[in-house]
DRENDOGU-861693 format. One record per residue (C-alpha): x, y, z negated; residue in three letters. Coordinates in steps of 0.001 Angstrom, whole numbers, padded with zeros to 6 digits, always signed. Layout:
<nodes>
XYZALA...
</nodes>
This chain:
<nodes>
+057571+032229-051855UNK+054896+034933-052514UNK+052489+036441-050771UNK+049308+038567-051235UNK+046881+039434-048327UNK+044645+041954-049215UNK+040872+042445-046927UNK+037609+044007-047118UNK+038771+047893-046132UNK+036668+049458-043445UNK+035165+053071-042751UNK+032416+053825-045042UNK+029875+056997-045210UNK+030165+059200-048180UNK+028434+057512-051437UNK+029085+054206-049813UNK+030429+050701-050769UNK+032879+048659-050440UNK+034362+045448-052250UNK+038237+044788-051408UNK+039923+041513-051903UNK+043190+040710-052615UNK+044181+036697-052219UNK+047397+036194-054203UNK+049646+032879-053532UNK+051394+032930-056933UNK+053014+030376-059124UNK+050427+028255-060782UNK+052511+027922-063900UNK+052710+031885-064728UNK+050798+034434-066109UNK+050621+038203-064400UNK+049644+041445-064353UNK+047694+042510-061495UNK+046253+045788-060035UNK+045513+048031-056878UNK+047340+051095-055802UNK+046801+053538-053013UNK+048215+055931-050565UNK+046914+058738-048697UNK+048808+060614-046155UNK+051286+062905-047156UNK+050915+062057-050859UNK+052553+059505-053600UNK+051731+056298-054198UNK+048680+055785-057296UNK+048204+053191-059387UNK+044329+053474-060033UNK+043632+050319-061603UNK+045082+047077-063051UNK+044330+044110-065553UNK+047533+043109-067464UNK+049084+040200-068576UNK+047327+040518-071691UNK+043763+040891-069629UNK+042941+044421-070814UNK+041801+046893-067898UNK+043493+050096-067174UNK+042182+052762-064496UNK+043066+055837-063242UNK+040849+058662-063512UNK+040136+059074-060323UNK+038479+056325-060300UNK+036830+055973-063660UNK+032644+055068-063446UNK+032972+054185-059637UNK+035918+051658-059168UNK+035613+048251-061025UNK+038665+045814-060929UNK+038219+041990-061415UNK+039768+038657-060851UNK+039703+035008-060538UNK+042390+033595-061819UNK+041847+030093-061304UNK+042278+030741-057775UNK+044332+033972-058250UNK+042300+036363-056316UNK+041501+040302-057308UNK+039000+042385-056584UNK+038003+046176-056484UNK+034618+046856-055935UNK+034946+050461-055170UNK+031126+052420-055244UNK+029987+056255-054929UNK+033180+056413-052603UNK+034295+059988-051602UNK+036680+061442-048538UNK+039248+061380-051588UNK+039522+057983-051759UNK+040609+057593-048148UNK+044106+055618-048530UNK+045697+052622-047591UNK+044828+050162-050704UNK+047754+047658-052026UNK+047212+044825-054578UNK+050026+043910-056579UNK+051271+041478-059024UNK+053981+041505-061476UNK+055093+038756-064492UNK+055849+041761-066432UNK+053284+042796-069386UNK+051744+045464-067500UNK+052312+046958-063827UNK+054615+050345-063281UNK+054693+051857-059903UNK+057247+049245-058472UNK+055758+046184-059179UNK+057669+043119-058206UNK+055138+041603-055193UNK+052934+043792-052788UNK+050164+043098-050209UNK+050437+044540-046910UNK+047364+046814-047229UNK+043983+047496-046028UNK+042822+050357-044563UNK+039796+052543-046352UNK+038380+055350-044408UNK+035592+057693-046056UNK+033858+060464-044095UNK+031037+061523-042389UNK
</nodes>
């Protein structure tokens, strides 16, 4: 049994903040790679940023200098603290987890999603 429940979306103003978290229910005896993804309307799913199995950080470059991706693994929790946030970035943000080395585009456990909403 797996789940992930991700919070912290929200509507934001233009050059605003916002921190999403993602609280992961994993097995305690395994090591994964973990990461956020997004999806606007009408477009394909992005991966924009992970930390693999390995703990080096990968982002997209959308998001490169604005987005910052942690986590706490002890209690298996991610975070994207997500600054400088334009209309762009309006999506529906997924974490996701995977036992493989690093995450592709189908990873093997999703969130359900938060909303993020930027404009004026």
């Amino acid at each position: 049994q797996v789940h992930m429940v991700e919070s912290g979306g929200g509507s934001v103003q233009p050059g605003g903040s916002l921190r999403l978290s993602c609280a992961a229910s994993l097995s305690s005896d395994s090591t994964y790679s973990m990461g956020w993804f997004r999806q606007a309307p009408g477009k394909q799913r992005v991966g924009i940023a992970q930390i693999n199995r390995d703990g080096r950080m990968y982002y997209d470059d959308s998001v490169k200098g604005r987005f910052t991706i942690s986590q706490d693994n002890a209690k298996n929790t991610l975070y994207l603290q997500m600054n400088s946030l334009k209309p762009e970035d309006t999506a529906m943000y997924y974490c996701a987890a995977d036992r493989r080395r690093i995450l592709t585009i189908t990873p093997t456990y999703w969130g359900q999603g938060t909303q993020v909403t930027v404009s004026s």
